[in-house]
C-alpha positions as CSV (number, residue, x, y, z in Angstrom):
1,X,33.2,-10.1,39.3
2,X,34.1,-7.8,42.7
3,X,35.7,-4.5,41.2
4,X,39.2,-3.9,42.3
5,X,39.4,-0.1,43.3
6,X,42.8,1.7,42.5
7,X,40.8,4.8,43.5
8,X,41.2,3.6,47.3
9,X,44.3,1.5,46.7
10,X,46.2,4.5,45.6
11,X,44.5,7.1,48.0
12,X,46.0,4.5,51.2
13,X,49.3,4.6,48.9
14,X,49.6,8.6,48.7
15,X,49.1,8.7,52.2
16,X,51.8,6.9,53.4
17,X,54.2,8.2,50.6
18,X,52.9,11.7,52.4
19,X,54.3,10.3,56.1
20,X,57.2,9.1,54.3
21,X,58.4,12.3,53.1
22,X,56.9,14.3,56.1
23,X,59.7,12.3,58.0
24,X,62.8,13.8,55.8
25,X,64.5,16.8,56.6
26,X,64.5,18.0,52.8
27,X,61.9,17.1,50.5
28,X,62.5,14.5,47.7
29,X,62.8,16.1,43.9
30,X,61.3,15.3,40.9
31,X,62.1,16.6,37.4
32,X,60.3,16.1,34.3
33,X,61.2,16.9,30.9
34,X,58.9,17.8,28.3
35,X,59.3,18.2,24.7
36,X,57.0,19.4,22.5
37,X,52.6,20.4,22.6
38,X,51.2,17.0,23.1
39,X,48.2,17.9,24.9
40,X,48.4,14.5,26.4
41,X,52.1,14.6,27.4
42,X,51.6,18.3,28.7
43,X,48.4,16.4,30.7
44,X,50.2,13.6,32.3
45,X,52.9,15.7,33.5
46,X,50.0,18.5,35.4
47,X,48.6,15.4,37.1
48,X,52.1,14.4,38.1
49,X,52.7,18.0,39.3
50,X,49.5,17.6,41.4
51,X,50.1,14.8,42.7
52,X,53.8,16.0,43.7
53,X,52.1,18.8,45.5
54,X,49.8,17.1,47.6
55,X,52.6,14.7,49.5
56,X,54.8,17.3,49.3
57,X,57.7,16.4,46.5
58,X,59.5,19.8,45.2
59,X,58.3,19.6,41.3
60,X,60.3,21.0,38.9
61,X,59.5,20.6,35.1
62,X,61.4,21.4,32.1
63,X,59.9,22.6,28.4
64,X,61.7,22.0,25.3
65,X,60.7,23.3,21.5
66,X,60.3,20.3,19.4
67,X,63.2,21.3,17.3
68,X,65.4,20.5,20.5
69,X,68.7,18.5,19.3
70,X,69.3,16.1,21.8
71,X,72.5,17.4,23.0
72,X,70.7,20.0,24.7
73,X,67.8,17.5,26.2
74,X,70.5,15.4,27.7
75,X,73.2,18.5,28.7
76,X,69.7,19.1,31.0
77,X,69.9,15.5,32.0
78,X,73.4,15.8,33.5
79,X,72.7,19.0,34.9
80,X,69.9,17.1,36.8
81,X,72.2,13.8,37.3
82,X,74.3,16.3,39.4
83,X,71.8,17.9,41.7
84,X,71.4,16.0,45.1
85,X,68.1,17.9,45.9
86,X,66.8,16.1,42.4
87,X,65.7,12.4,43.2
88,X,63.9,11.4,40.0
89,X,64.1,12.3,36.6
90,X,61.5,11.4,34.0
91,X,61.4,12.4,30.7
92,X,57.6,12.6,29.5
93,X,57.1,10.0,26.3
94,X,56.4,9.8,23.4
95,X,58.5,12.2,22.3
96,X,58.8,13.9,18.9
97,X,59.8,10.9,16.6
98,X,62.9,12.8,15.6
99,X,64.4,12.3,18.8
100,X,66.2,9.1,20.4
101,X,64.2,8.1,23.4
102,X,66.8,5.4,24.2
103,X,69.7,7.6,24.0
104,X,68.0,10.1,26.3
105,X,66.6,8.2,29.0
106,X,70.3,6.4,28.9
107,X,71.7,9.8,30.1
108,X,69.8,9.1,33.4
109,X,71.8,8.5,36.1
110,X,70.3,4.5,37.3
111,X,69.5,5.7,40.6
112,X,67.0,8.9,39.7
113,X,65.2,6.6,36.9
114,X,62.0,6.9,38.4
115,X,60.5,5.1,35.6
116,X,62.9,2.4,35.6
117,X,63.1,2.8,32.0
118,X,67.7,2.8,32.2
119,X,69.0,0.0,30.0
120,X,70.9,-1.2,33.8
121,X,67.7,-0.8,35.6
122,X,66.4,-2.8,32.7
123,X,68.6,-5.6,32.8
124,X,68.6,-5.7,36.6
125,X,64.9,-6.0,36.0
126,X,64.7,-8.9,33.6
127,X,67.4,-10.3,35.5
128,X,65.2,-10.3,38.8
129,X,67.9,-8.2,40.6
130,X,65.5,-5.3,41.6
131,X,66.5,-2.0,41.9
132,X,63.7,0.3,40.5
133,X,60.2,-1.1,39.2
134,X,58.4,0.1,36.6
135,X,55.0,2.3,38.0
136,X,53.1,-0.1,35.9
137,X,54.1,-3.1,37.0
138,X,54.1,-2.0,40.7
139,X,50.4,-0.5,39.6
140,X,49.7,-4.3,38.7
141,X,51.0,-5.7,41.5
142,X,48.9,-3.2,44.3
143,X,46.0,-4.5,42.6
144,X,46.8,-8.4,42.5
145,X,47.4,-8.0,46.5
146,X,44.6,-5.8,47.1
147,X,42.4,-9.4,46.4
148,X,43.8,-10.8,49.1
149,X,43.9,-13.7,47.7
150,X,47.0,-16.4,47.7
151,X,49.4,-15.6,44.3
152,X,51.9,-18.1,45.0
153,X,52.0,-21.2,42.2
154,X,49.2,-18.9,40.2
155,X,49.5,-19.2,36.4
156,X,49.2,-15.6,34.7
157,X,48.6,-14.6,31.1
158,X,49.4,-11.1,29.7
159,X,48.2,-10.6,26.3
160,X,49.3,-7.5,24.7
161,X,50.6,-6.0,21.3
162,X,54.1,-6.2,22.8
163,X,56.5,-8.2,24.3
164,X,58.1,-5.2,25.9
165,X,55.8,-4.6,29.0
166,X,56.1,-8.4,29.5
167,X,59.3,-9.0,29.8
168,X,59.5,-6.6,32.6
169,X,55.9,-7.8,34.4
170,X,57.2,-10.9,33.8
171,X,60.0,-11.2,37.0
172,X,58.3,-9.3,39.0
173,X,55.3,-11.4,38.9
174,X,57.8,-14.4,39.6
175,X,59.2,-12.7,42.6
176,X,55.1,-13.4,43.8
177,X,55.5,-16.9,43.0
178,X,53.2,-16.4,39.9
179,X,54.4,-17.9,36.6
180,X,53.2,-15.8,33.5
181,X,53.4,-16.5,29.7
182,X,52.4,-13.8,26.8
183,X,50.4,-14.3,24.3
184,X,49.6,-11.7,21.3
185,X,45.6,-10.4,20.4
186,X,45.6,-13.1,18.0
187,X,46.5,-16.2,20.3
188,X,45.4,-14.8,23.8
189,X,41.8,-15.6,23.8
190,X,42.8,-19.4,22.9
191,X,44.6,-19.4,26.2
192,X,43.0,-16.9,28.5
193,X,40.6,-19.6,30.0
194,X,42.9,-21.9,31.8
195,X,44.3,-19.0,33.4
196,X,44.4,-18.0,37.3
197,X,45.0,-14.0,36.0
198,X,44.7,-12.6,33.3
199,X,46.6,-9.1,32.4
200,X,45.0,-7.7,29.4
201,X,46.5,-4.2,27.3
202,X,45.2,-4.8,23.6
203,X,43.7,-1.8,22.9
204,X,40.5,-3.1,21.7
205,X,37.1,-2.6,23.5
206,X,35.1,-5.9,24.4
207,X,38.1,-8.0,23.7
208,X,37.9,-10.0,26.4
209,X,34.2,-11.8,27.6
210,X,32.8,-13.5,29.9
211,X,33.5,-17.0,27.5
212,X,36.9,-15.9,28.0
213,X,37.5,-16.6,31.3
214,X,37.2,-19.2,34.3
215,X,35.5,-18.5,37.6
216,X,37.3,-16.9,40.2
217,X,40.0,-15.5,38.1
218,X,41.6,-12.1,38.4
219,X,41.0,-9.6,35.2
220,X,44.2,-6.4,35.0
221,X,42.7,-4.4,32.5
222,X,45.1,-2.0,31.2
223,X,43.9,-1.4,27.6
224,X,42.4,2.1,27.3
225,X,39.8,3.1,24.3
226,X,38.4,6.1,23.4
227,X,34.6,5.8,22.6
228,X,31.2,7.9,22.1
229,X,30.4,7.0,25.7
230,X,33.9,8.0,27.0
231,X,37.0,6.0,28.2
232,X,36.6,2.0,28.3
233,X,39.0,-0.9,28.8
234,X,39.8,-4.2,26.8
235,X,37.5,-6.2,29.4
236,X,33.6,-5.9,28.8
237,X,32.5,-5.0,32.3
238,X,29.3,-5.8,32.0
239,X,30.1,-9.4,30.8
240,X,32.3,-10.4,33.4
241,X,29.6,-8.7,35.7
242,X,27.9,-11.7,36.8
243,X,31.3,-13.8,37.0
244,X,33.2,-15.0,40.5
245,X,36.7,-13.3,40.7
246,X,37.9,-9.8,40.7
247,X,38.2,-7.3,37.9
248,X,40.3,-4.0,37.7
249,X,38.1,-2.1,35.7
250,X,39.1,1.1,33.4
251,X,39.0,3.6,34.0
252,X,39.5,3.6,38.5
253,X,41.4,0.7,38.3
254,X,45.6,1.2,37.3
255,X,45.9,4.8,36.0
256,X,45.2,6.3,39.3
257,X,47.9,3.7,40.6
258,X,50.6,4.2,37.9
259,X,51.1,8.6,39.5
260,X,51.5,7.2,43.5
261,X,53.9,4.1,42.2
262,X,56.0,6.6,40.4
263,X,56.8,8.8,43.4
264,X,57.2,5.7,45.3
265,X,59.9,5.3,43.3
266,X,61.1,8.5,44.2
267,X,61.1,8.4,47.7
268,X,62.4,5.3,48.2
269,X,65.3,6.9,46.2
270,X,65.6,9.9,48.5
271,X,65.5,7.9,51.4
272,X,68.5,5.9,50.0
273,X,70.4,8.8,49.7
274,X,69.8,10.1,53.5
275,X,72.8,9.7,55.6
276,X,71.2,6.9,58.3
């Protein structure tokens, strides 16, 4: 299978997000709150901060105890809500399981969910009525295109642990003219065959083979494993090596494209805000 490479894909991405705000007469803002000492929380958010830094987004992150209540997370949200020079908020998960994450993130104002994780962006979402997409889903959607091959009347498959991610793939997949269906760990290699694309976050290495597959098809591999030889996906590489089709491979094919898609999101909200 040809590799798909987000590398590249979101390297074109950042640049133009870079024009985009190069063109504004104030920057965009981002916020991020953090709770707690997860090293991989406090990870994600540096190469957020990075990335915020290199196209020139004003970064501003905020650090709570993991005692917080969460009165005094969301009095910060609607602090932020407030702010015009503040864009996008996002609020680093998992957080401690003491904490709501659904009543926080629902003290977002809609427009400055730059994860599009607000119960009205999710409903406009599942209702195809657009208004902010998910980074993943947009991450899954750069990759499908960058095949250049037709989408429209494709038939996808997205195996996973949970219905969740689905459900919001699921429209904006239809907006391409692709019609998907979800299938568990259990059921999904029974099915993965007679599909045109196959989106794949189990969580298990070598779940899905070359047998697994037909020729031609498009892999999304989004499952990431920890192993001796360092991080893999749920698609055996070498398998599907020898295979027609494309392949987004982990790692360098969605994680570098989930960062750009999120401050997509949060341009294309400053720019909605700028007097025309």
């Amino acid at each position: 299978m040809k590799l798909i490479n987000g590398k590249l894909i979101a390297k074109k991405i950042l640049s133009e997000i870079k024009e985009g705000v190069s063109k504004m007469s104030t920057p965009p803002g981002l916020a991020i709150i953090l709770v707690g000492s997860d090293p991989a929380s406090h990870l994600y958010v540096k190469i957020k901060e990075r990335a915020c830094k290199k196209v020139g987004i004003n970064f501003e992150k905020y650090l709570f105890i993991s005692s917080s209540r969460e009165t005094e997370i969301i009095e910060k949200i609607h602090i932020l809500n407030k702010r015009s020079d503040i864009h996008g908020i996002v609020v680093q998960l998992p957080l401690p399981g003491r904490l709501n994450e659904n009543n926080i993130i629902a003290e977002i104002d809609p427009t400055k969910d730059a994860d599009g994780f607000h119960p009205k962006n999710t409903e406009l979402l599942l209702t195809g009525d657009l208004m902010v997409v998910p980074a993943l889903a947009q991450s899954v959607l750069h990759l499908l295109h960058d095949t250049g091959v037709d989408l429209k009347r494709k038939k996808a498959l997205v195996i996973g642990r949970s219905s969740v991610f689905y459900n919001f793939l699921a429209n904006v997949l239809l907006k391409e003219g692709i019609v998907s269906d979800f299938a568990s760990p259990v059921t999904g290699l029974a099915l993965s065959s007679q599909a045109d694309i196959v989106i794949v976050a189990v969580g298990q290495p070598k779940y899905l083979m070359a047998g697994h597959v037909k020729d031609g098809a498009i892999v999304i591999d989004i499952g990431i494993n920890e192993t001796e030889k360092g991080v893999v996906g749920d698609a055996d590489r070498q398998s599907l090596d020898s295979m027609s089709g494309y392949l987004s491979p982990v790692p360098g094919g969605v994680g570098p494209l989930t960062v750009v898609s999120l401050l997509k999101n949060i341009l294309e909200s400053a720019e909605k805000k700028t007097p025309k």
